[in-house]
N, C-alpha and C positions, 0 to 999 in steps of 0.2 A: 525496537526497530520500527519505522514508521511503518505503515503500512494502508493500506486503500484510500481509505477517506484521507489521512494524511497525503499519501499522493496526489490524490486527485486536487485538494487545499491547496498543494505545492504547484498543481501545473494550470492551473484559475489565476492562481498570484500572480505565474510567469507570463501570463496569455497578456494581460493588462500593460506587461511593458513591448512582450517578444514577437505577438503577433502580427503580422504584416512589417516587423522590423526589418531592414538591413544590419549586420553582422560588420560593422565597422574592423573591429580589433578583436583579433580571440587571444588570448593566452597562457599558457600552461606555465606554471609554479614548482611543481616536479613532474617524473618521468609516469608515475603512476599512482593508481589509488590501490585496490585490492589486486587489480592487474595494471598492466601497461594503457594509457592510453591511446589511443587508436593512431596508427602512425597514416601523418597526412590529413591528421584532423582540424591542426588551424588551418593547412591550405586550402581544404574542402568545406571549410564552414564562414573562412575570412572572405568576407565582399558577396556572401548570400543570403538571400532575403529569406526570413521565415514564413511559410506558408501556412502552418496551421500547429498547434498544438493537442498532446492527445493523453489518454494511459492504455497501458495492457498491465495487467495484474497488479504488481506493486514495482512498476518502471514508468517513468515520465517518458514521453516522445515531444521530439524538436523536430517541426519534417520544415524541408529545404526547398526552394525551388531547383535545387539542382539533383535535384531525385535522390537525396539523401536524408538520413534520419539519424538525431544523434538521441541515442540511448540512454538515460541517466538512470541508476538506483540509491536509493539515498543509503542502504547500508545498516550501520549500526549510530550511525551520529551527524550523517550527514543533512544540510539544508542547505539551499538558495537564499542567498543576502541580497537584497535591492537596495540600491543606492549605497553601499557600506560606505563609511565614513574616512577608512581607512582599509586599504588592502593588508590581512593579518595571513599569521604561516601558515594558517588550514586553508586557507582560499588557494584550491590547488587551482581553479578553472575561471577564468574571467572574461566576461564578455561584454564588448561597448557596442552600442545600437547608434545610427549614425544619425540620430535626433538625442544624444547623448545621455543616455542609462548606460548604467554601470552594472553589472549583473557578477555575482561569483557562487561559485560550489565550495560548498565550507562542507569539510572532511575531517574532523581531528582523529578520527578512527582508523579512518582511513580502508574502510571495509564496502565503499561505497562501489561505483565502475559506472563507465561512460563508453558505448560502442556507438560506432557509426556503421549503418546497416542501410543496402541501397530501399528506397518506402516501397516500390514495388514486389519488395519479395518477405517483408515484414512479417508474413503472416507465414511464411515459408522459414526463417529463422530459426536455427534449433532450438534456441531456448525458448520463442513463441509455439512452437509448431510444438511444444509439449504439454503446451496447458492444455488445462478445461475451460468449459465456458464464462464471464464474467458474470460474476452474482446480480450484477445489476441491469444484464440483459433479459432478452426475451428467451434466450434456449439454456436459464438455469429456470428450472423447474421439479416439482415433487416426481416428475414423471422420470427426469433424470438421473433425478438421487435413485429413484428405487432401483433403477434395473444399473445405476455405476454399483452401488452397494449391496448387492445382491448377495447375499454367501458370503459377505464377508463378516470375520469374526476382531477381527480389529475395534477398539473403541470409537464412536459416531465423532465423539472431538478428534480426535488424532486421523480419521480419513476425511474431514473438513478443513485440516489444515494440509491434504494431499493436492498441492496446484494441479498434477495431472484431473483430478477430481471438479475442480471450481479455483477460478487463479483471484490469488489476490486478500481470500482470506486469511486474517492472521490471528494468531492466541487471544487478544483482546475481542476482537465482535464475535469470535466463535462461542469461547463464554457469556457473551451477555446475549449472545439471541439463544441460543441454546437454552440459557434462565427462558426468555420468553417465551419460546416453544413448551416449556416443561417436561426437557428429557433430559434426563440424567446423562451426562459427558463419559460414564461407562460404561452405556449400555454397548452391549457387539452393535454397531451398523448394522448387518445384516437381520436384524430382529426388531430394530426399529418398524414402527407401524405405517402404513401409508395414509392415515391420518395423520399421525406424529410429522411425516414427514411435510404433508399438505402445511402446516403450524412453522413451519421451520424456517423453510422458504421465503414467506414475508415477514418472520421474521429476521433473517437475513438481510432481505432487503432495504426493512424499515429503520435498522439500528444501524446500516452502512448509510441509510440517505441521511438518519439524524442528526450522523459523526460529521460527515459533509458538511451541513449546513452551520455545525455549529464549529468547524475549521480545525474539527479531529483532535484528538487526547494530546495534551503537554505532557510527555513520560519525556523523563532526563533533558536529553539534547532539543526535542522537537521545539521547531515553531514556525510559523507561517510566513512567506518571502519577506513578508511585511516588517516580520518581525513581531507581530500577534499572536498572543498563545490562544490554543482551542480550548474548548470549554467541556467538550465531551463526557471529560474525565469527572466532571460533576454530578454527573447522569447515572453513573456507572452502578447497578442493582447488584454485582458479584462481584467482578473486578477487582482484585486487591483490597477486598475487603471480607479477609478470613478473620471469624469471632464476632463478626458484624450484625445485627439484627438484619433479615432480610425484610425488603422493603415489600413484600406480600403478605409474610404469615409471623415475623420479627423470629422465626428460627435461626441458630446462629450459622452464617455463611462458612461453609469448609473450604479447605484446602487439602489439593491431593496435586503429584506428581505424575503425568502421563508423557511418556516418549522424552524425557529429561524439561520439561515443561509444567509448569505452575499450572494447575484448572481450580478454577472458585467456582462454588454451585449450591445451591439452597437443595439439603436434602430431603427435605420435607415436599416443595414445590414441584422437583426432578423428578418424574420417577421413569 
């Protein structure tokens, strides 16, 4: 599943054609992706100019000048095609900009979803108004971790992948900053150290601005509007790479199952 830095790759790519565009032509392919799409979405999105692009967690925003926001998540397979050469059956969602881009939501999974949500009350939304703060902001901090995980006896991976907690993390950077922190992905949360926790944090941030810059992991379906695959996955010190020498101490990289989830972790480096 793509998730943060892949999004964020995803809504840079779209900025380059979408922003400040007019909404010539929209068009829908089927009735729905994981749900319905949003009824009254080509007539509220046909003939309006894009104002800005954005993310929250692991969802693209499209904001409107007409006080509207269309919602994307990419799912389990989904991406944005720019300029596709040919309109194919997963291109449920198509969009023409009236300087003539071509733009489509390619879904073969079809596990994806597209809401349209007035931008004034975005942050009001039930499914925003549940997150935690964004890792890459200024109010995720070691101060925050400590007192969300206080007493709790759940594993530190498995309430880093809680969006109520921090939105937007996902299996992939949780394990690799977690290698760089040097805490083992079983410890309880709550027992974690607030130094550990102080280590954690930029790492967080440093291995999601990495993923960013280098246009985020190609795992199966992903790739960049462009059509660019990201390089990330070259990087990766745990990562799907159980039996592996780790790349600190050449210990071989385990593999354990937490919450029905894959965690790789050097147990020599973690503790």
């Amino acid at each position: 599943m793509p998730e943060l830095p892949e999004v964020e790759t995803t809504v840079r790519g779209l900025a380059r054609f979408l922003d400040g565009a007019r909404l010539a032509r929209v068009t829908l392919h089927r009735a729905d992706l994981r749900r319905p799409f949003p009824a009254g979405l080509v007539q509220n999105l046909t003939g309006a100019t894009v104002t800005g692009l954005g993310r929250r967690a692991k969802y693209g925003l499209i904001h409107t000048n007409r006080g509207q926001t269309m919602v994307f998540h990419l799912g389990m397979s989904g991406r944005w095609r720019i300029e596709p050469e040919e309109i194919g059956k997963h291109d449920h969602l198509v969009i023409e900009t009236g300087s003539g881009h071509c733009l489509s939501l390619c879904d073969p999974r079809r596990f994806g979803s597209v809401d349209l949500v007035d931008t004034a009350g975005l942050d009001f939304w039930p499914t925003f108004a549940a997150l935690g703060p964004e890792p890459l902001g200024g109010d995720f901090t070691p101060a925050h971790l400590k007192t969300a995980l206080a007493r709790r006896a759940a594993a530190i991976k498995l309430m880093l992948l809680d969006q109520r907690l921090v939105a937007g993390l996902g299996n992939i950077y949780v394990c690799e900053a977690l290698f760089r922190a040097g805490i083992d992905p079983r410890r309880a949360a709550g027992k974690v150290t607030r130094p550990a926790l102080g280590r954690l944090v930029p790492a967080i941030k440093a291995v999601l601005a990495e993923a960013i810059e280098a246009g985020g992991s190609s795992l199966r379906d992903f790739a960049q509007p462009d059509g660019q695959l990201g390089y990330f996955s070259k990087r990766f010190d745990v990562y799907d790479r159980a039996g592996q020498p780790c790349t600190r101490c050449a210990a071989p990289i385990k593999r354990i199952v937490q919450g029905g989830r894959s965690t790789w972790y050097c147990p020599k480096c973690q503790k």
